[in-house]
C-alpha positions as a printed Julia matrix, in Angstrom:
352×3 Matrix{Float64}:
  0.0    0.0     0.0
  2.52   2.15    0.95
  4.01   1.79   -2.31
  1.07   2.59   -4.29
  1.0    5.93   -2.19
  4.7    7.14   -2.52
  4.42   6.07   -6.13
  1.49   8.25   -6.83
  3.0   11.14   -5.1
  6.07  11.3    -6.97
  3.92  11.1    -9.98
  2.13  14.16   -8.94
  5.26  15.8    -7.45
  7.0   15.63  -10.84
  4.13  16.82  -12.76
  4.16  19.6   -10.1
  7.53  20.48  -10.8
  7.32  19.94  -14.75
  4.88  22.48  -14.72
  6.27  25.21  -12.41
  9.47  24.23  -11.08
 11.66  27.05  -12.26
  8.22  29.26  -13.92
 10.48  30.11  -16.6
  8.67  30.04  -20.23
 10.0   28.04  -23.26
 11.54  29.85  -25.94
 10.65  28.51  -29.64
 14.04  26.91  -30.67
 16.65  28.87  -33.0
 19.77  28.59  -35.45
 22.78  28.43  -33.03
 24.15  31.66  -34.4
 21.12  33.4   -32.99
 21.12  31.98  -29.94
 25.39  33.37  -29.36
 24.02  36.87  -30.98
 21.2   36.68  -28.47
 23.19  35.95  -25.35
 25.58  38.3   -26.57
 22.7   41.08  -26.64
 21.65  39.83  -23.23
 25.09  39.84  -21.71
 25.17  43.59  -22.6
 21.77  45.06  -22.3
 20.06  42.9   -19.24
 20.16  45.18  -16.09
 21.62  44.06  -13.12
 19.72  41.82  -10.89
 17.97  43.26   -7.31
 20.59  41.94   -4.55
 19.58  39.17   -2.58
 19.72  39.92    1.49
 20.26  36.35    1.7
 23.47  35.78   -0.05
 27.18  36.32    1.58
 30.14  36.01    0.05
 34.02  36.55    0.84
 36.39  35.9    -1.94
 40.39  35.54   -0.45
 42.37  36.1    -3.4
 46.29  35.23   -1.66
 49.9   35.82   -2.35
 51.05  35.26   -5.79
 54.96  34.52   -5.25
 56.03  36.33   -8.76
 54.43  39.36  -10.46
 52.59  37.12  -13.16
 50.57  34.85  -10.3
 50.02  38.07   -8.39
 48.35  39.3   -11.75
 46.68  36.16  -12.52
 44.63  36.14   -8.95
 43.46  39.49   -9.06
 42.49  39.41  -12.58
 40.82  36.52  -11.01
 39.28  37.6    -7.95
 37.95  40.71   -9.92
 36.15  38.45  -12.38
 34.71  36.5    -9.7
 33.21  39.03   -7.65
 31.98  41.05  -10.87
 29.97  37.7   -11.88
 28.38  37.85   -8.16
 27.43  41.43   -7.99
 26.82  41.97  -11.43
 25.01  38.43  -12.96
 24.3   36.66  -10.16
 22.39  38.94   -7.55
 24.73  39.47   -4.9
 24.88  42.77   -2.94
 28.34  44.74   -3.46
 28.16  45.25    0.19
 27.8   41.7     1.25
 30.3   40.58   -1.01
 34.19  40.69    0.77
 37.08  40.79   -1.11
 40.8   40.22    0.76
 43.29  40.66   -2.11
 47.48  40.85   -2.18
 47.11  44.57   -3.52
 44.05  45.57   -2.26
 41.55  48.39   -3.74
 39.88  51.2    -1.88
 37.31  48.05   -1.89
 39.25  45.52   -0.38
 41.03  44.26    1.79
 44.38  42.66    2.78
 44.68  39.4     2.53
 46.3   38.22    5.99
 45.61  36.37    8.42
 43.94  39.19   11.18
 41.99  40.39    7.69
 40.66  36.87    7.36
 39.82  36.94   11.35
 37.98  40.1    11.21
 35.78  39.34    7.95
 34.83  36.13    9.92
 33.96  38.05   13.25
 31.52  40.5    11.53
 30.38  37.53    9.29
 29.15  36.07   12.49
 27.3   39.15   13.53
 25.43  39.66   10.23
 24.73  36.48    8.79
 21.41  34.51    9.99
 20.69  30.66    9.55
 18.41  31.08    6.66
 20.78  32.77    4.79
 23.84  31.1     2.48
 27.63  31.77    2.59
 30.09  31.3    -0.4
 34.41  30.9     0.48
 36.12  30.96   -2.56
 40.09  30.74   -2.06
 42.02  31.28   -5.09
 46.1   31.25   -4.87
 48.59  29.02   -4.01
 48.12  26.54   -0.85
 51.36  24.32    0.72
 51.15  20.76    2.93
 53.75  19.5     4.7
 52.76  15.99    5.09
 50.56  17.15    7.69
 49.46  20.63    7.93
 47.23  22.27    4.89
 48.11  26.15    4.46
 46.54  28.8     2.17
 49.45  31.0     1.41
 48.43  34.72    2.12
 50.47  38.14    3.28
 52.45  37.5     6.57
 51.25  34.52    8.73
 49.37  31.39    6.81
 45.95  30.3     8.32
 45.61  26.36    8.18
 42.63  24.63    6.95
 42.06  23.31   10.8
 42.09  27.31   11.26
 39.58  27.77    8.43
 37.35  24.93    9.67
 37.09  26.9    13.22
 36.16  29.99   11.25
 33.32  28.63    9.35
 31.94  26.44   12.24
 31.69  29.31   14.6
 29.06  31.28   11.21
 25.07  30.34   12.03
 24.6   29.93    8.2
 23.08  26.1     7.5
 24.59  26.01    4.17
 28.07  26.83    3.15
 29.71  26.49    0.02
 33.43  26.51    0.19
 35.44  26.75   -3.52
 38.95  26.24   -2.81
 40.68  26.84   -6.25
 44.41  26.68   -5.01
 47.24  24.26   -4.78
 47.25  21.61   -2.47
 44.1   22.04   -1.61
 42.55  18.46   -1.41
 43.45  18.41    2.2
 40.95  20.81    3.16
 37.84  18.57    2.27
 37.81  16.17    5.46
 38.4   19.63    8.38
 35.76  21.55    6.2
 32.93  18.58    5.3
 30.3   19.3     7.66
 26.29  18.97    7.07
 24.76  21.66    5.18
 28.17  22.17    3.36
 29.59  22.05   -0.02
 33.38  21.63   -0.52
 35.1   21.88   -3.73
 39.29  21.36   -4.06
 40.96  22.43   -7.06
 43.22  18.7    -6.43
 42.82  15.68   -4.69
 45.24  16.0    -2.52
 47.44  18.1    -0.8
 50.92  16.81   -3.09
 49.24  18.12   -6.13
 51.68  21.54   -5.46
 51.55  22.96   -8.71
 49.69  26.01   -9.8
 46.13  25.03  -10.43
 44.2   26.54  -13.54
 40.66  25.52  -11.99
 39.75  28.78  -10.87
 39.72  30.32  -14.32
 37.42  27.99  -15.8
 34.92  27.85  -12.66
 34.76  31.51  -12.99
 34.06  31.36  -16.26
 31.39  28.94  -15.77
 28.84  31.01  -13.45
 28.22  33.39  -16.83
 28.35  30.42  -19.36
 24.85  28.92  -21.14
 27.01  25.83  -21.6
 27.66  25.31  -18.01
 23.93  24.84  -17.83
 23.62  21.01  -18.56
 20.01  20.42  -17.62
 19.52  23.33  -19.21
 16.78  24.86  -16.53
 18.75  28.24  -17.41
 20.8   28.46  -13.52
 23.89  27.04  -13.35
 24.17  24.52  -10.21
 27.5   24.17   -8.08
 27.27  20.83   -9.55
 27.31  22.21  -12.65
 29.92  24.83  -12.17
 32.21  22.08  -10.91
 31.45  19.46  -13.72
 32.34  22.32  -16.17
 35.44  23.13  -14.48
 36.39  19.85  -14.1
 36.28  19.25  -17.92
 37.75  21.82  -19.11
 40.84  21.96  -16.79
 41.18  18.46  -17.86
 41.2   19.6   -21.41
 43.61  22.28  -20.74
 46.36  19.47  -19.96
 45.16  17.51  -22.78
 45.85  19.81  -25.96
 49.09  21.13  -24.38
 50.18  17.75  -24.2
 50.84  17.93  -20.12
 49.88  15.4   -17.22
 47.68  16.62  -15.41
 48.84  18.0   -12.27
 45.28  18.9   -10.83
 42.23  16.8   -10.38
 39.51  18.32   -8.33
 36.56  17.01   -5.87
 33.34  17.67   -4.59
 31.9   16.64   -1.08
 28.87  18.02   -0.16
 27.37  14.67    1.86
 29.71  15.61    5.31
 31.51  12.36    5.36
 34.89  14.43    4.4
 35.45  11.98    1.34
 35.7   14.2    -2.0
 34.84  12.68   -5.25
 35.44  13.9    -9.21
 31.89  12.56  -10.09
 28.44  11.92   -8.36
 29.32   9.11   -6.25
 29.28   7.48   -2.99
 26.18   9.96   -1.89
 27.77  13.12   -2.99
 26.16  15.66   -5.45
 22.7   15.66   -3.98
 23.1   19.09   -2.37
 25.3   20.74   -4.92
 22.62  20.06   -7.45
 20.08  22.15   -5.73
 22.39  24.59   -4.61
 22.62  27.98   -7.16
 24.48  31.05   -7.67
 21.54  33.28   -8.53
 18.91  33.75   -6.74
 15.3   33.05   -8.85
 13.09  32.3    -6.24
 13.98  35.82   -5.01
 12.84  37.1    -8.31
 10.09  34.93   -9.09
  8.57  36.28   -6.01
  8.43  39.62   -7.85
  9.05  41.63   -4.27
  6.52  39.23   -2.35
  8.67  38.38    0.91
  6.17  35.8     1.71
  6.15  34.08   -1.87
 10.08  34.36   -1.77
  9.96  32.54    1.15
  7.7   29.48   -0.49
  9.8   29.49   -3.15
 12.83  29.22   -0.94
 11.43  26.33    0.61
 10.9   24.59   -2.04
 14.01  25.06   -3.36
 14.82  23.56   -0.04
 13.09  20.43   -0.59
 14.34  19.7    -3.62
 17.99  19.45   -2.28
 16.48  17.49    0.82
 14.62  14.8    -2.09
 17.82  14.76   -3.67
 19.97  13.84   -0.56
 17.58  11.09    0.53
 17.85   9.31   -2.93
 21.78   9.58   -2.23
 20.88   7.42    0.75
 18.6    5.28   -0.45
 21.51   2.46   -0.8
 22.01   2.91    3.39
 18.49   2.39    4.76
 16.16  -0.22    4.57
 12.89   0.13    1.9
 10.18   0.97    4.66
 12.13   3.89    6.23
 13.41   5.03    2.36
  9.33   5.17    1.42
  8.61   6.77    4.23
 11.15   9.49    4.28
 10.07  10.12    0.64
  6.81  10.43    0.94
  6.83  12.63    3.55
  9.23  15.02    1.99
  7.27  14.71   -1.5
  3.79  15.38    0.84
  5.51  18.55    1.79
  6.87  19.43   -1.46
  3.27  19.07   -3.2
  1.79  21.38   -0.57
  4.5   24.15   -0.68
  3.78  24.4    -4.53
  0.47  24.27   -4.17
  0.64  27.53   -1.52
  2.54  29.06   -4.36
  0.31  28.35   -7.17
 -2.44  29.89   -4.99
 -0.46  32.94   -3.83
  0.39  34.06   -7.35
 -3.32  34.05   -8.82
């Protein structure tokens, strides 16, 4: 019986979401020149999004070593933060920058810097809301201890891990773009977080060209690959992924970089979906459409929110299903798919 019932929930829960999932209308289809003159047009005429309160971000941009790294990770860390503030919805003033040369803007990046942006971070930033690290630069391990190289005194990742545990948020995404940096997926897994290495381990020393092509990935259609028009940190990192990979590959290199995702808490990263991990990076975006869906309604923001919510909750259970026994995996399912149905129903009322 039970069966029966979670099987004719999903049905409607899928037809649910087929119909207003993302409420974003289908374009007829058109020549592929079009479409690159379109998104062209749209790059350079569509105005800037309304900032999301909910959003935080802190970018640490570190030492380069030589003039042409130092160039490379501001060039960088400018991109970055104009894709967040400009494309993706983020509010200039929630969005930190710590850079080797920094801007009226910015900041320093050392280790006190770090400290402080962390401190006020904690004052400002409420559970609800979401918090994106990115680290891009060059990190060092010993054999035992992780750095991230920045101006005076290095901060370990066992210092990083403090710094994040002590922020309310209940979802963190950490992008760690730099060398070495494998060894800061097991002190930064945690639930409710998403941790991305530029390598798989902390011997991978060399320079890492990862954070070029993530960047580049939170503005590119092609990133999209379920094509709901968002790009997903899932996505971001697939992309990334592939085309650092190809990077090596037509200069003829090995590969010196190989980079993971963990987003399940079990501090294990993998380069693909596997072993429970992908669930919450797959419902986790950049932008911020149930914001403008909502059109200004706080309230019908908030539905849509949730729902986002229980998408990545669906999607984490499914990444379980393997650990728990059938009549606890139904159950589980169709309560979340119960609550799912309702929260789209509230919307579908609240918007006639």
């Amino acid at each position: 019986m039970i069966r029966y019932i979670v099987a004719t929930t999903i049905l409607l829960a899928l037809l649910t979401v087929a119909a207003c999932a993302q409420d974003v209308p289908v374009a007829p289809k058109q020549p592929v020149a079009a479409k690159q003159e379109d998104r062209k047009a749209e790059a350079s005429s569509s105005p800037r999004l309304p900032p999301d309160p909910n959003k935080f971000a802190v970018i640490i941009s570190g030492i380069g070593g030589d003039e042409a790294y130092s160039t490379r990770f501001a060039k960088w860390g400018g991109d970055l933060r104009a894709a967040l503030v400009e494309r993706l919805g983020f509010a200039e003033e929630r969005v930190t920058t710590l850079a080797e040369k920094p801007s009226e803007e910015e900041q320093p990046c050392s280790a006190d810097a770090v400290r402080d942006v962390f401190g006020k971070l904690r004052g400002s930033v409420k559970p609800d809301n979401q918090v994106f690290i990115f680290f891009i630069g060059h990190g060092s391990f010993d054999g035992k201890i992780a750095k991230f190289l920045l101006s005076g005194p290095d901060l370990t990742a066992a210092d990083y891990a403090q710094l994040i545990k002590s922020l309310p948020a209940r979802k963190v995404v950490i992008v760690n773009m730099a060398s070495a940096s494998g060894e800061f997926i097991k002190p930064l897994s945690g639930a409710g977080r998403v941790v991305i290495t530029a390598t798989r381990s902390g011997m991978e020393q060399n320079a890492t060209r990862f954070a070029e092509h993530f960047i580049a990935a939170l503005g590119n259609p092609e990133a999209d690959a379920d094509k709901n028009g968002r790009v997903s940190v899932f996505e971001a990192f697939n992309y990334a992924a592939k085309l650092t990979g190809d990077y090596y590959e037509k200069k003829g290199l090995m590969a010196t970089e190989h980079a993971l995702l963990d987003d399940n808490g079990d501090g294990v990263g993998h380069a693909k979906a596997d072993e429970g991990d992908g669930a919450l990076a797959r419902t986790t975006y950049f932008d911020s459409l149930p914001l403008q869906q909502a059109g200004g309604d706080e309230e019908l923001a908030k539905l849509f929110s949730e729902r986002l919510r229980l998408e990545g909750e669906i999607e984490q259970l499914k990444a379980r299903k393997a650990q728990m026994n059938e009549d606890e995996y139904d159950a589980a399912l169709e309560k979340l798919l119960i609550e799912f149905a309702k929260i789209s129903q509230s919307i579908k009322a609240k918007r006639k």
